[in-house]
N, C-alpha and C positions, 0 to 999 in steps of 0.2 A: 139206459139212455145216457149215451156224454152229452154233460150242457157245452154248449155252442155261445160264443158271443154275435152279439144279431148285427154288427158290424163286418164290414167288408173286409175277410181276411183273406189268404196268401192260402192258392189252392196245397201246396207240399205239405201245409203243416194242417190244413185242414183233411188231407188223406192220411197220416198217421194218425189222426185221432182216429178214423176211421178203421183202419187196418187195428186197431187195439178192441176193435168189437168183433168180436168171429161173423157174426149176422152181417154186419157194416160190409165185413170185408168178400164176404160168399157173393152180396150181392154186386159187389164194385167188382169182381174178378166174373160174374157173369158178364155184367155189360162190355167189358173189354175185349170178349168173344162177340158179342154183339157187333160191336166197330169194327173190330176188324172182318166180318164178316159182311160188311155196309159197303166195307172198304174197296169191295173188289164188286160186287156187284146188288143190286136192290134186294131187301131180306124179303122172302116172302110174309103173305098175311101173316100164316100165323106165326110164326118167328119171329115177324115186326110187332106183334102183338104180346107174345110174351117178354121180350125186349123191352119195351113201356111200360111192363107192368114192375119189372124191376126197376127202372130207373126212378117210378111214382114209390115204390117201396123206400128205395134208396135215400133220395132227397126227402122223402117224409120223415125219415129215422136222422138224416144230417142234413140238414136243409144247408150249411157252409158251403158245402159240395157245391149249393147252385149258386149260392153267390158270391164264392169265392174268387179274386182274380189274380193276375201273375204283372209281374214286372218286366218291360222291355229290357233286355240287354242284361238280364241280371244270369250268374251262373247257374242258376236255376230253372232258368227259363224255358228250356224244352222238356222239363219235367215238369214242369206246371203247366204248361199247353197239354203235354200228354195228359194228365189227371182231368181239365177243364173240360175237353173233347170226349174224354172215354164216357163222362156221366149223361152228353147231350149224343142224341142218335142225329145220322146227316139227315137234313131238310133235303125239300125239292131245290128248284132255283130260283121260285118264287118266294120263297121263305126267307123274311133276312133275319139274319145272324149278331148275336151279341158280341162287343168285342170283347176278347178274355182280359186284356190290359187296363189297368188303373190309372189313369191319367186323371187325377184329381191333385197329384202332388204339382205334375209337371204345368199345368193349363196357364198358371198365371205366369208363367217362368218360359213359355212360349208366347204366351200375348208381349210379355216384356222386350223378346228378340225378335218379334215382329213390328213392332213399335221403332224401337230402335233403329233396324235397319232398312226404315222405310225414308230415313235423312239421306239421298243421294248425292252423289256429287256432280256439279255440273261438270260435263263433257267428258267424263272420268269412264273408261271400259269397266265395266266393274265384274264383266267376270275373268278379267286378268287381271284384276286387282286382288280377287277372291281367289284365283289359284298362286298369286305369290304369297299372300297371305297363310294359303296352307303349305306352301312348299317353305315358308320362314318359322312356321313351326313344326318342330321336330318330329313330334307321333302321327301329326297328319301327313305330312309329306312322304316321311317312311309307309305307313299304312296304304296313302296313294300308289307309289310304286309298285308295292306288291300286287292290290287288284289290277292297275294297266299293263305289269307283266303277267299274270297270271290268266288277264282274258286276252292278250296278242301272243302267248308261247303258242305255236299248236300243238294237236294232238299227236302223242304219239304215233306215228305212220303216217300220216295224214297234213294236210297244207291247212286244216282248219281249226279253231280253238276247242277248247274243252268248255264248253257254256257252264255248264255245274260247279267246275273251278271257280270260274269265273264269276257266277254266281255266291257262292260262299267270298270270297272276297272281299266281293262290293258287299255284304251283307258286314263280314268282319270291320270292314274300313266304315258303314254309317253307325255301327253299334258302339263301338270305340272313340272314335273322333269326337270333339265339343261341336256340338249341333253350329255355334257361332259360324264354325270353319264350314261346315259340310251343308247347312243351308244357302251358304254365300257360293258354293259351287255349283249347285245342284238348282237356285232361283235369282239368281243374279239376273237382273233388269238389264235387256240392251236393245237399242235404237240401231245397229247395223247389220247385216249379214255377216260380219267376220267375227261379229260378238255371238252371233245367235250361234253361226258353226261350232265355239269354243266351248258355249251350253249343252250343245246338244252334241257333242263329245263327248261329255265326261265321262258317263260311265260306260264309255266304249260302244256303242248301239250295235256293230258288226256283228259283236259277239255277246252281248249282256243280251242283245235287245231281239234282232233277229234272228231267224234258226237259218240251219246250216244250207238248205236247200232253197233258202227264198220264199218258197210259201206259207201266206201265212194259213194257220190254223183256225178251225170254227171256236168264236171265243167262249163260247155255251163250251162244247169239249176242253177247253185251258181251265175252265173254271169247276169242270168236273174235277178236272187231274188235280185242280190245286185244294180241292177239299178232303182228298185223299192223304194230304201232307198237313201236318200238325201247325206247322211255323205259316206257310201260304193260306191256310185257313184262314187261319189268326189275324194275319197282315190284311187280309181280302177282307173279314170280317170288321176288322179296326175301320178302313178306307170306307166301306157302305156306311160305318157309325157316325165316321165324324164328317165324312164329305158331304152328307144329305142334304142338297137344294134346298132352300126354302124362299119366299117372296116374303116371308113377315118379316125378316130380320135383316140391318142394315148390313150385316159383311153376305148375306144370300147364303148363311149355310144355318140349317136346323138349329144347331149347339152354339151359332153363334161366336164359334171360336176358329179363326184362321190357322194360330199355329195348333191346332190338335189336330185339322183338316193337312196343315201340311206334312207335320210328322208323319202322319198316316199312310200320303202319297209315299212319302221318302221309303217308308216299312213297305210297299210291294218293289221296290226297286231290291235286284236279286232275288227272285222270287219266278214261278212261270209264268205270272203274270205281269211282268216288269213293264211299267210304261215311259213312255218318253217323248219330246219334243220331235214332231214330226215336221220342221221346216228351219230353217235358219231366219228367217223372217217376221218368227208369230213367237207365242208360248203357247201357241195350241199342243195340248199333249193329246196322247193316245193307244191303247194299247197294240200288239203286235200280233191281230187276228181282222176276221172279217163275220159275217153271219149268213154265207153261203151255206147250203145245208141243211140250214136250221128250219126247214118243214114246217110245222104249226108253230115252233116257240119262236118263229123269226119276229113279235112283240119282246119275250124275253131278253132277247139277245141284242137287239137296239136297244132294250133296256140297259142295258150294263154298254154297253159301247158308247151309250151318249153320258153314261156318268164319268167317263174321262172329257169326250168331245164336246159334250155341248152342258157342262155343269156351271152353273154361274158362283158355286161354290169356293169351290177346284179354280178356275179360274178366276176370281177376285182374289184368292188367299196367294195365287202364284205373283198378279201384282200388284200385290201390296209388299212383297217382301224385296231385300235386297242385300247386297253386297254388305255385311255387317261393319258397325263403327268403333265396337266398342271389345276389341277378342279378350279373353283371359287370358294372364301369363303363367308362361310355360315353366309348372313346378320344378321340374326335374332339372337334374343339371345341367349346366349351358353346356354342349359341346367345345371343340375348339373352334380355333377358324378354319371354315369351308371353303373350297373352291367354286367358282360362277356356277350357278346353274347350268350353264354351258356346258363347262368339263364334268361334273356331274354326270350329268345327262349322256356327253359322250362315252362316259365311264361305264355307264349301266350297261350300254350297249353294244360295247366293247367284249367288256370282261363276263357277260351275259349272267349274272345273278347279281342277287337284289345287296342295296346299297348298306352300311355298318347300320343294324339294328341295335347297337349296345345301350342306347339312351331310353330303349320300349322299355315299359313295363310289362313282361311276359311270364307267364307262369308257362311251367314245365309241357305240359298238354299244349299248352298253344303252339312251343318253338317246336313239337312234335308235329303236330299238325301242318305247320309252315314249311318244315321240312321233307315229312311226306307228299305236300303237294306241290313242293317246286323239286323234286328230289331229280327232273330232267334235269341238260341242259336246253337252256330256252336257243331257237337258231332265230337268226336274223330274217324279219321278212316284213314288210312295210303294206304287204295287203291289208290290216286290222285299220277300221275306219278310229281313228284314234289322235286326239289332239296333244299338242308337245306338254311333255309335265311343266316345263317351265317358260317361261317368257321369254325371247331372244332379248328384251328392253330390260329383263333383270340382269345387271351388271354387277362385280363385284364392289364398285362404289357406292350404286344404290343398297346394295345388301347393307353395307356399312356405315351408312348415311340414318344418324340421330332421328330416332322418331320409328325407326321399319322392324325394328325388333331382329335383326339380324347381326350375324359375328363382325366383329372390325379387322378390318384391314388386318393381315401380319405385318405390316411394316409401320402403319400411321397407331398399331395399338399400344398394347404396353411395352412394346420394344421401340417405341419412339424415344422418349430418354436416351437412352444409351445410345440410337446413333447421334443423337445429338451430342453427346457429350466426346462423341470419336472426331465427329465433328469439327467442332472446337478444339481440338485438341492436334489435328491434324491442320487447321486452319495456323495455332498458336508457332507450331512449329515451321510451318512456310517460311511466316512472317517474320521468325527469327532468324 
């Protein structure tokens, strides 16, 4: 027997201790037959049953196993979904799901940036405030670019996106970016339809959100297929944890915490279950199915359809949030001076690949990745329901103007001196 601390550990380092016991590890490479064999269709009795009997074997002998969990966003992290899922066998649909994720670090550090960005500003758009704000910082703006090019290139042969691309992207750009930035895009508060369009842009809905044919799917079937997937589990399992209804508690959600409920939301966005603001008018969200179909579970399936539509959770925690006041600054090195968002923008679309990444922090596997999956060229085509990366109001004076965290002018910056002194000097000589 390896002793175990009876604290919540990190499932990786709790399967090596496992894997160090031959018994441990016979039984942990059982169940993984087990799941995958869940994966594809329902195990029979008794194969479900000898299935159970391992996993009761398993967690008896390393009980870490069950209460072990994984870290959002960490390199790790789809080996530790893998390990966390291979030891639990899939539930029915009635059955809810633990989330595999530790949010015990993050909880108070999400209530702080819910707190914070619930200060508005009167008459202020503030989800184009929130996308200048990410386009003024370096790793969000660049990270932005790549998922809105990667869900409006289409598909090889085809007039339409690659959703899966598109998907990995948005997942890349929320796992990466400072929540500050990519909460203020994704919950930014607005009073007009031109605001609510900009919201419910972002993450592209043509292509993130809805499939290529229009119809939508039975959402009981989306939630099968996303339990089939390690990350879509997880995110779906996260979202029932922390969104839970509740009537006793002032913010209306079980855990009593807004920002775990929103992260949560933000984790199935890029996922097959990706939901979204379904009007320019509301922050009513929803996901991108129906419950036709659904025969006897059609309770089930209004189940889960009103935990986006009709959750007093989910929607108190979307407003109370908003356009952040207070962003962190941007470690890395300040670039030079940029050109307008304008030219920018016109550039991207010109020269059809993505704008100078040199300021990312990217390790080797990633620039691999980014270049396998833009390795097209992207062609021009304005069908993808998709809003402008940048403001047409973001001017190159505003960029430069004290207080917006943007590059200065080339001419009013540190080359001001010297025309002044050509200046004068050229004045000196007139006059003589």
């Amino acid at each position: 027997m390896f002793p175990f601390p009876p604290s919540t550990s990190d499932c990786v380092k709790a399967h090596q201790v496992c894997l160090a016991d031959p018994q441990c590890e016979a039984l942990y490479r059982g169940l993984e037959l087990c799941a995958a064999d869940a994966a594809f269709s329902a195990l029979g009795e008794q194969v479900a049953s000898e299935c159970l009997e391992r996993q009761d074997a398993l967690l008896a002998k390393h009980p870490s196993l069950l209460t072990c969990k994984c870290q959002r966003g960490s390199r790790k992290e789809k080996r530790c979904l893998r390990i966390y899922w291979r030891v639990r066998l899939l539930p029915g649909n009635e059955e809810p799901e633990v989330s595999p994720y530790d949010d015990t670090l993050t909880d108070s550090r999400l209530a702080s940036l819910v707190a914070a960005s619930s200060l508005q500003l009167d008459g202020e758009n503030q989800c184009l405030k929130a996308a200048q704000d990410c386009g003024l910082f370096e790793k969000c703006g660049s990270l932005r670019s790549e998922y809105v090019l990667a869900c409006t290139k289409p598909h090889s042969g085809t007039n339409r996106c690659n959703q899966n691309k598109c998907h990995r992207f948005l997942r890349r750009f929320l796992e990466r970016v400072p929540e500050e930035y990519s909460m203020g895009l994704l919950f930014c508060p607005c009073t007009n339809a031109l605001c609510g369009e900009r919201r419910r842009k972002t993450i592209v809905p043509s292509c993130s959100y809805q499939v290529a044919d229009g119809v939508q799917p039975n959402c009981l079937h989306q939630q099968s297929f996303c339990r089939r997937d390690d990350t879509c589990r997880s995110r779906l399992a996260d979202f029932l944890s922390n969104c839970q209804p509740s009537h006793l508690t002032a913010s209306g959600c079980l855990k009593d915490s807004t920002g775990l409920c929103l992260r949560a939301y933000a984790g199935l966005i890029g996922t097959i279950m990706t939901p979204n603001y379904i009007s320019n008018s509301s922050a009513d969200v929803s996901l991108w199915c129906n419950c036709e179909g659904s025969g006897n579970q059609w309770p089930d399936c209004l189940k889960l359809q009103h935990l986006f539509t009709d959750n007093r959770c989910l929607r108190n925690s979307i407003n109370r949030i908003g356009s952040p006041k207070l962003l962190p600054s941007d470690t890395t090195q300040l670039p030079g001076p940029r050109p307008s968002p304008l030219v920018q923008e016109d550039e991207l679309h010109s020269s059809n690949h993505l704008p100078d990444l040199s300021n990312n922090v990217m390790d080797s596997d990633e620039e691999e990745e980014l270049a396998q999956a833009l390795e097209e060229e992207p062609e021009e085509d304005n069908q993808f329901d998709v809003i402008q990366l940048y403001s047409e109001k973001a001017t190159v004076s505003s960029l430069g103007a004290p207080g917006t965290g943007g590059a200065e002018s080339p001419i009013f910056g540190c080359a001001s001196p010297a025309l002044l002194l050509v200046l004068l000097l050229s004045a000196s000589l007139n006059w003589g």
